[in-house]
Phi, psi and omega in degrees: 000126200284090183285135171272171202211119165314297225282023165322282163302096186304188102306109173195127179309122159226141190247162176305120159267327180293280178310326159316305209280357214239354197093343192274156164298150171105140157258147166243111159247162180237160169229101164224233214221156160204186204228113166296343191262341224237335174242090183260000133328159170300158164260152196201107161254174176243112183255200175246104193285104178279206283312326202255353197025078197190138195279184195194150165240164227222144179238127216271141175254125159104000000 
């Protein structure tokens, strides 16, 4: 049996690149999970920006 290991997965913020550059108040971020073994690159999705009413694509910070 295959032991599993907690620190695989992070924790990780991605935030709106388009609403940073535009200026309006206010952020749009997500918090979800990612594998450290399997994306050890930055994360970069296309989400949905409730302030810009729009998908976007949102980037991970930190």
């Amino acid at each position: 049996m295959a032991k599993k290991t907690k620190d695989a997965r992070i924790q990780v913020i991605l935030e709106c690149t388009e609403h940073k550059a535009s200026g309006m108040p206010g952020t749009s971020r997500y918090v979800t999970t990612k594998s450290k073994k399997n994306t050890p690159d930055r994360l970069e999705l296309k989400k949905y920006n409730s302030i810009l009413k729009k998908v976007t694509v949102h980037k991970e910070i930190k």
